[in-house]
C-alpha positions in Angstrom: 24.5 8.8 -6.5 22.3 10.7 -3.9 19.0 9.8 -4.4 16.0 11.5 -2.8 12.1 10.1 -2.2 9.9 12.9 -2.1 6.5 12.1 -1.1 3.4 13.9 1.0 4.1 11.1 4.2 6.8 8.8 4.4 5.7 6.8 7.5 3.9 4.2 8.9 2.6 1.0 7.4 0.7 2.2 4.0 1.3 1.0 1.0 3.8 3.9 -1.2 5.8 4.0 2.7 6.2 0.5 2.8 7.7 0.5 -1.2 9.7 3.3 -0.8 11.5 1.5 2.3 12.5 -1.5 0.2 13.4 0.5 -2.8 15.7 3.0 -0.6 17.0 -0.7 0.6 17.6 -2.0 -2.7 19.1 1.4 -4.0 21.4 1.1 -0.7 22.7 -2.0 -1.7 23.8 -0.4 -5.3 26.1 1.5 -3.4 23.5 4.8 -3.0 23.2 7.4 -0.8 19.4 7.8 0.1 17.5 10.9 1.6 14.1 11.7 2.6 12.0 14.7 1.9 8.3 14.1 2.9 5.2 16.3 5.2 5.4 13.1 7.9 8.8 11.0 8.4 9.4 8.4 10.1 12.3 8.2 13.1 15.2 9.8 12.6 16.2 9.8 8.7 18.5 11.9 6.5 16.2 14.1 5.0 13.9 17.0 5.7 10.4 17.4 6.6 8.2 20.0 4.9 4.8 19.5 6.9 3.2 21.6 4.1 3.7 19.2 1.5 1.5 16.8 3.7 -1.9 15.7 1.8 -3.4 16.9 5.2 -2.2 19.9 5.2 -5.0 22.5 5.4 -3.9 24.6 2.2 -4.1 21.0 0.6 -7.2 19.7 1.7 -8.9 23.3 0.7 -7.7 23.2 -2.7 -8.6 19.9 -3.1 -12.2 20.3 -1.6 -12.4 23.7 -4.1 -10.6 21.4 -6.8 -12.9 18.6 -6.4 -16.8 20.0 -5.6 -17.9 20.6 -9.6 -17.3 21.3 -12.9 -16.7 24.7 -13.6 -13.6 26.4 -14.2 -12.9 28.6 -11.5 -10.3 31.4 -12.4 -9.8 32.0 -8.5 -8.9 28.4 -8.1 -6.5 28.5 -11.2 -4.4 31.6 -9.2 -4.2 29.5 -5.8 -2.6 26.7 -7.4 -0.1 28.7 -8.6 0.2 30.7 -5.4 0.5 27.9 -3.6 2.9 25.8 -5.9 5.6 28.6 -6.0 5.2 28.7 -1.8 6.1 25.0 -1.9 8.9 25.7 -4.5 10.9 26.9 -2.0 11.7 24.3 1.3 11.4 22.0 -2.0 14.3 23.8 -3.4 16.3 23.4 -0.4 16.2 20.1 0.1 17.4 19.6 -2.7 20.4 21.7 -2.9 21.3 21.3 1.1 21.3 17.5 0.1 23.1 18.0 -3.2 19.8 15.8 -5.0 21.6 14.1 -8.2 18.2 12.1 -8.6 14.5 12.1 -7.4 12.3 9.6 -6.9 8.4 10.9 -6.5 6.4 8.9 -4.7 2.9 8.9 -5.7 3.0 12.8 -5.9 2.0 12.9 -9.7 -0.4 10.0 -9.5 -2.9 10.7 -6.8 -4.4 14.7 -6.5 -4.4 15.0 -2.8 -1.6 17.2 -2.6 -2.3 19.6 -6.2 0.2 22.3 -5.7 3.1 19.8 -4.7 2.8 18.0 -8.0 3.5 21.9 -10.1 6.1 22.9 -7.3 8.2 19.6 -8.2 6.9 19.6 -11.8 8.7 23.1 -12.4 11.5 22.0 -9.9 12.8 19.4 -11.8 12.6 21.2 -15.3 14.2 24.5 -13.9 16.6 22.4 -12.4 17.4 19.5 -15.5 17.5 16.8 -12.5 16.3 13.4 -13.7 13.9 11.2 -11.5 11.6 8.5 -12.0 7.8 9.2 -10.9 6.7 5.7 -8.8 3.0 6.0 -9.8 0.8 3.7 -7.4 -2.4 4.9 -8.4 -3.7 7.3 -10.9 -6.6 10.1 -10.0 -8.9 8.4 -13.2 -9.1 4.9 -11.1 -11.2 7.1 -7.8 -14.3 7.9 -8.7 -14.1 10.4 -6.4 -11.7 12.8 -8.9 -13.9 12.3 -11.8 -16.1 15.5 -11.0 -13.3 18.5 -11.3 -12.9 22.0 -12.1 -9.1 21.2 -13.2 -9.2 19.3 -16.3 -5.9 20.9 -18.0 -4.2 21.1 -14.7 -4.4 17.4 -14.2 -3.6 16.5 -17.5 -0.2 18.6 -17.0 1.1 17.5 -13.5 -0.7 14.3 -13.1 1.5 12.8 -14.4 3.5 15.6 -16.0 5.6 14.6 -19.6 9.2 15.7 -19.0 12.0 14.5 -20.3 14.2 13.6 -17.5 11.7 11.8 -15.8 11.2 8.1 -16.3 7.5 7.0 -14.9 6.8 3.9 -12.9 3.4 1.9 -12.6 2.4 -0.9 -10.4 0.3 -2.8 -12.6 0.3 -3.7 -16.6 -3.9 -2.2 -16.2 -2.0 1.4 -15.7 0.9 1.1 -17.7 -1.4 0.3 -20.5 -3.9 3.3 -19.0 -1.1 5.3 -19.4 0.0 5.4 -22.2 -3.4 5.4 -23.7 -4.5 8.6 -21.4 -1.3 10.5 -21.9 1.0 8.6 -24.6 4.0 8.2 -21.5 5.9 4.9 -21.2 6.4 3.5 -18.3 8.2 0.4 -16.3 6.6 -2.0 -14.2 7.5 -2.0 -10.1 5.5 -4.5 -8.7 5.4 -4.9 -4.8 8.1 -7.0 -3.7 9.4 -8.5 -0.2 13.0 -9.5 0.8 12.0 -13.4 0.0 16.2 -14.1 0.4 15.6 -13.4 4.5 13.2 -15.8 6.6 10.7 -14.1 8.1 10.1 -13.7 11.5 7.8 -16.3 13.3 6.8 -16.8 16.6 9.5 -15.6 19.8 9.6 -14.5 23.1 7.6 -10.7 22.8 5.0 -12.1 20.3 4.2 -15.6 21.8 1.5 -14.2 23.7 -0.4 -12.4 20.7 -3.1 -14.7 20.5 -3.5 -14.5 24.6 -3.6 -11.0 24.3 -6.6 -11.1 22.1 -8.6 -13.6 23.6 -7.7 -16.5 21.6 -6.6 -20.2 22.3 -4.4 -22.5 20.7 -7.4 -24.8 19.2 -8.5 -21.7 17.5 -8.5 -20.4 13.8 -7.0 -17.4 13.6 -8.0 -16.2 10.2 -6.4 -13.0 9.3 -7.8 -9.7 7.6 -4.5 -7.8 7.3 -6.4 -4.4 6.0 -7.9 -1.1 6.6 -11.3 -1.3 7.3 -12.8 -0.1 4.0 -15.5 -1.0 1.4 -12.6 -1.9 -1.2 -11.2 -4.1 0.9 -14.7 -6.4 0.8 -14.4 -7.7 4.4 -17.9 -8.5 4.6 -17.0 -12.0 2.3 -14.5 -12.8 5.1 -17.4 -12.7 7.6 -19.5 -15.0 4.9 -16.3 -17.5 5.0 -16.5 -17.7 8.4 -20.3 -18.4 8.9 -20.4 -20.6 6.4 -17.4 -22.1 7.9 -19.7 -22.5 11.1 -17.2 -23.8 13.5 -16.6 -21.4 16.5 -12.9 -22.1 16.3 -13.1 -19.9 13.7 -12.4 -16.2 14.9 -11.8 -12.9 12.4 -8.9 -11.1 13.4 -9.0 -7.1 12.0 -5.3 -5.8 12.4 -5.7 -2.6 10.8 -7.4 1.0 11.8 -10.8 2.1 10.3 -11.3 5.6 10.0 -9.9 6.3 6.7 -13.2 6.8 4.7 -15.3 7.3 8.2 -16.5 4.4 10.8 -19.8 3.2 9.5 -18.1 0.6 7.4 -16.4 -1.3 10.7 -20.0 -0.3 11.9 -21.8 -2.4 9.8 -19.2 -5.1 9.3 -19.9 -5.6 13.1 -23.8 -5.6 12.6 -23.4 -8.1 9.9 -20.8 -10.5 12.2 -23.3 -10.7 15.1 -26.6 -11.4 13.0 -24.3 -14.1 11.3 -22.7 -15.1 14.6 -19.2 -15.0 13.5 -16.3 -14.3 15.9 -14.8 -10.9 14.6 -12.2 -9.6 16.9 -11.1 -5.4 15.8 -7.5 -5.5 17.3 -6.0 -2.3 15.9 -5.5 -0.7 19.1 -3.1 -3.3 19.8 -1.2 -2.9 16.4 1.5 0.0 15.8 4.6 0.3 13.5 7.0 -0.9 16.5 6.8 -2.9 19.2 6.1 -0.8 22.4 5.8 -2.4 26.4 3.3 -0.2 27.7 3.8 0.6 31.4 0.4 -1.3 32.8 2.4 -4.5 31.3 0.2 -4.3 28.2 1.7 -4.6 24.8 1.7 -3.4 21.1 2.8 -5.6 18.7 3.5 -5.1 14.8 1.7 -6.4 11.9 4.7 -9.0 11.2 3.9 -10.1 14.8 0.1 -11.3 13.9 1.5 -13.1 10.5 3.1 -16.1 12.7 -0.2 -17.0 14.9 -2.3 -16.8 11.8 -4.1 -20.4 10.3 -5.1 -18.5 7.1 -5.1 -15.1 5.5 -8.2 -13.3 4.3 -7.7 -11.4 1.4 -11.2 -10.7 -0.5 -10.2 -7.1 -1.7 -12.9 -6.0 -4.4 -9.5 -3.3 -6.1 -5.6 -3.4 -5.5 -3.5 -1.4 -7.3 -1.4 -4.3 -6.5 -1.3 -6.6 -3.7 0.8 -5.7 -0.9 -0.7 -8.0 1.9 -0.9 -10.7 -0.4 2.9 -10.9 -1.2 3.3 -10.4 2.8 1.0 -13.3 3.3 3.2 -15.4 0.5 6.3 -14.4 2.3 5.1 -15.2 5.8 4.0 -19.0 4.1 0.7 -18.6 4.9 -2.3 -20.0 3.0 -5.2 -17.5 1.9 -8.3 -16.7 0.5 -8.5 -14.6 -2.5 -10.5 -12.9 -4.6 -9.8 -12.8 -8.0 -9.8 -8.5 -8.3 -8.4 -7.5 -11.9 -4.8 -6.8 -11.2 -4.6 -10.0 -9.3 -6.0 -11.9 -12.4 -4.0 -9.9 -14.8 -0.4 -9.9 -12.8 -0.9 -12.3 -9.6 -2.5 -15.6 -10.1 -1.2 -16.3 -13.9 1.7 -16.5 -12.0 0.6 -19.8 -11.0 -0.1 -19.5 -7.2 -2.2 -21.6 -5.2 -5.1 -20.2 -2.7 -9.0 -20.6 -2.5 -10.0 -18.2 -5.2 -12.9 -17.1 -5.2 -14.7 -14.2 -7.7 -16.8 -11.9 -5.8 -18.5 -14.1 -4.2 -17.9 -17.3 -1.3 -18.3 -20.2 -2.9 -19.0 -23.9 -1.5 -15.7 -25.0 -3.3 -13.5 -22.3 -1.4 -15.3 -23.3 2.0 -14.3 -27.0 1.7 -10.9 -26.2 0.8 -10.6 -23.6 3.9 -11.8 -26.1 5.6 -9.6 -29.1 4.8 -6.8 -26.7 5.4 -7.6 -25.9 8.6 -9.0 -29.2 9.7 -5.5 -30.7 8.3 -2.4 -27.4 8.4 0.0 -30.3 7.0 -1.5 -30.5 3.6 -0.9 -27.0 3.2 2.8 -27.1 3.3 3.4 -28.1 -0.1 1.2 -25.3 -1.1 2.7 -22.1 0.7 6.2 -23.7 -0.4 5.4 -23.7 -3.6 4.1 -20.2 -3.6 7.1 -19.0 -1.4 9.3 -19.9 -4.4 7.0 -18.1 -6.8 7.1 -15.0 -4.9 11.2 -15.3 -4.7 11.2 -15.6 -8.6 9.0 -12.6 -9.5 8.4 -10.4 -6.4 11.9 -10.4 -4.6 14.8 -7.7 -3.9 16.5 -9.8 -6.7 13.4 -9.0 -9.2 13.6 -5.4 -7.8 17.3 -4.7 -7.9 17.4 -6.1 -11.7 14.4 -3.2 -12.4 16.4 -0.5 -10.5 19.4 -1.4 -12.3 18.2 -0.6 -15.7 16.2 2.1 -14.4 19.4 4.2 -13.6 21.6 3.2 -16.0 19.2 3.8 -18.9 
C-alpha cells in the first residue's frame, strides 16, 4: 500500500517527527511504500514539501493569533478559514494524486490548532476523495490552556478532530482516548511511544568519546542528564533541587536541548536558581544537532543518542507528557532515572512495573539517597535498568508497534 504522513514539520528531534520515523519504519517492514508530505522535511525523502502547511507559516500563525485572542465570533475570521483551507486544498491535492496516496496518516494535524486551515483542507480532502487514514493524535487543543479562550468553538469541534468514516483516530495515552470519546463520542487505539528495543543501542565510540571533554567534564564526574526543551512543563528546576541536595560537586546538570520554544526567561531563571543553589548546570545545546557534523575549527556537534552513553543518571521531573518519549529513550539506552510521577506516567508508565526514584512533585530525602547509592555504587544499578530494558521490549517495542499497525490496516 502507499502510505503518506502528512504533518505541518516532519523534521528534527520533536516528539510527532521522531514517531512518525519509527512508524514509517515499522510500516516499511509490512512491506509499504512510505511518502512524506509536510511544511519542513527532513533530507532527502520521497514526498513533497508544502511550506504553507508549516504551523509557522505567517497565514497560520495570523489565524491563529485572530483565532485565539477572545471570545467572540468573528464572521471575518469564519471567511478566512475557509479562504485559506481551499488555498491549501490544492498542493494537498497533488501530493496525493502525484504519489497515488492509497492511505494517510495525519500527524497531529487534527489534534493541536496551530495550523487551523490545514486540519479543513485535509478534512474535506479525504471525504471528497473516500481515502481512509488514521489521525495519530498526540495532543488535543482542550489539554493547552492556551486554546481554551477562542472565537472558534464549532470549528474546532468539526476538524479537531473531525468524525469521518474512513478515518480511524489514534491517541497516545488511555487519559485522551477516554477524553475522547467523552468530548466527541470517537473511538480510538492506543500508540504509545516506542523504540527499536530488538537493536542495542549505541554506546560510547570513537566520534563521541570525547563528549564529556567537550563540555568540561571529567571521568569522576556525575553526568546527570536533562534530555528536554527548556520549558516550565518540563519542571527542571527539581533537577537543580536533586543536585543541591545531592551536594557533591561531582554532580554536574547537563541541558541537551534548545530553549526558546515558549521564550528564554525560563533557562533564565533556571540559571539564577543553579547559582544561588550552587549547582553545576551546564546548557550544551549548541553542541547538540540531529547529525553528527565536524565543524571546520575541529569542533564537533554530536546527537542526543551521543550524550545517552556518558550519562550516570537521567533526569526526568516533567510536571505533563502526553507520553514519555525521553523516558522510553532513557530505558532503551539502560540508564537509571529520576522520575516524577506526571499522570500519564502513573496511569500508563510506572504500573508497568519499572524501577526509578520516583518522586511526586516534589524531591524527596528517599529519592536523594537512592540517587545517591546509585551513583556512589553504578553496579547496583544493573539489575535495575535490565530489568526495565525488558519491560520496555515487552510493551514499548517495534514488536508492540507492528502488532498495533497490523490490525490497524487490516481492520
Amino acid at each position: 500500500m502507499r502510505i503518506g504522513f502528512i504533518s505541518t514539520r516532519l523534521a528534527g528531534t520533536d516528539g510527532v517527527s521522531l514517531e512518525t520515523h519509527k512508524l514509517a519504519a515499522v510500516l516499511r517492514q509490512l512491506g509499504h511504500d512510505i511518502f512524506y508530505c509536510a511544511g519542513e522535511l527532513e533530507g532527502d525523502v520521497p514526498g513533497m514539501l508544502i511550506p504553507e502547511i508549516h504551523f509557522r507559516d505567517a497565514v497560520a500563525l495570523h489565524l491563529g493569533e485572530w483565532a485565539f485572542s477572545g471570545t467572540a465570533a468573528d464572521a471575518g475570521l469564519d471567511a478566512a478559514l475557509r479562504q485559506r483551507a481551499q488555498q491549501l486544498k490544492r498542493p494537498l491535492r497533488q501530493f496525493l494524486t502525484d504519489y497515488q496516496i492509497e492511505y494517510v496518516i495525519a500527524q497531529n494535524i487534527f489534534a493541536i490548532p496551530m495550523q487551523l486551515p490545514l486540519a479543513q483542507a485535509l478534512t474535506e480532502l479525504l471525504a471528497e476523495m473516500k481515502l481512509p487514514g488514521l489521525a495519530h493524535n498526540h495532543d488535543f487543543y482542550w489539554e493547552r490552556e492556551r486554546f481554551q479562550q477562542n472565537r472558534i468553538p464549532t470549528f474546532l469541534d468539526t476538524y479537531f478532530p473531525p468524525a469521518l468514516p474512513h478515518l480511524r483516530h489514534a491517541v497516545i495515552n488511555s487519559a485522551a482516548r477516554r477524553a475522547l470519546q467523552k468530548r466527541r463520542g470517537l473511538d480510538s487505539i492506543l500508540i504509545p511511544n516506542v523504540f527499536d528495543f530488538d537493536t542495542p543501542a549505541p554506546g560510547i565510540d570513537p566520534y563521541n568519546e570525547d563528549f564529556r571533554r567537550a563540555i568540561g567534564l571529567n571521568d569522576d564526574d556525575w553526568l546527570i542528564l536533562q534530555p528536554t526543551r527548556v520549558i516550565p512543563r518540563k519542571g527542571i528546576e527539581l533537577s537543580i533541587d536533586l543536585l543541591a541536595r545531592l551536594h557533591d560537586p561531582r554532580a554536574k546538570l547537563v541541558i541537551t536541548h534548545q530553549a526558546g520554544d515558549e521564550g528564554m526567561e525560563y533557562l533564565h531563571q533556571l540559571q539564577r536558581m543553579a547559582d544561588a543553589h550552587h549547582v553545576d548546570l551546564r546548557y550544551v545545546a549548541h553542541l547538540i544537532d540531529d547529525n553528527r557534523r565536524p565543524l571546520p575549527d575541529g569542533r564537533k556537534r554530536y546527537t542526543l543518542w551521543d550524550t545517552y552513553p556518558h550519562a550516570n543518571l537521567v533526569a526526568y521531573p516533567s510536571l505533563y507528557e502526553g507520553f514519555g518519549n525521553a523516558l522510553i529513550e532513557t530505558i532503551y539506552f539502560r540508564k537509571p532515572a529520576l522520575v516524577n510521577r506526571y499522570a500519564v506516567y502513573a496511569e500508563d508508565i510506572g504500573p508497568l512495573g519499572f524501577q526509578f526514584a520516583e518522586i511526586d512533585g516534589a524531591i524527596t530525602e528517599t529519592a536523594v539517597a537512592t540517587i545517591h547509592r546509585w551513583l556512589e555504587q553504578p553496579n547496583t544499578t544493573q539489575a535495575i535498568v535490565e530489568h526495565n530494558y525488558q519491560l520496555g521490549l515487552r510493551h514499548f517495542s517495534y514488536q508492540t508497534l507492528r502488532a498495533i499497525l497490523q490490525t490497524v490496516m487490516t481492520g
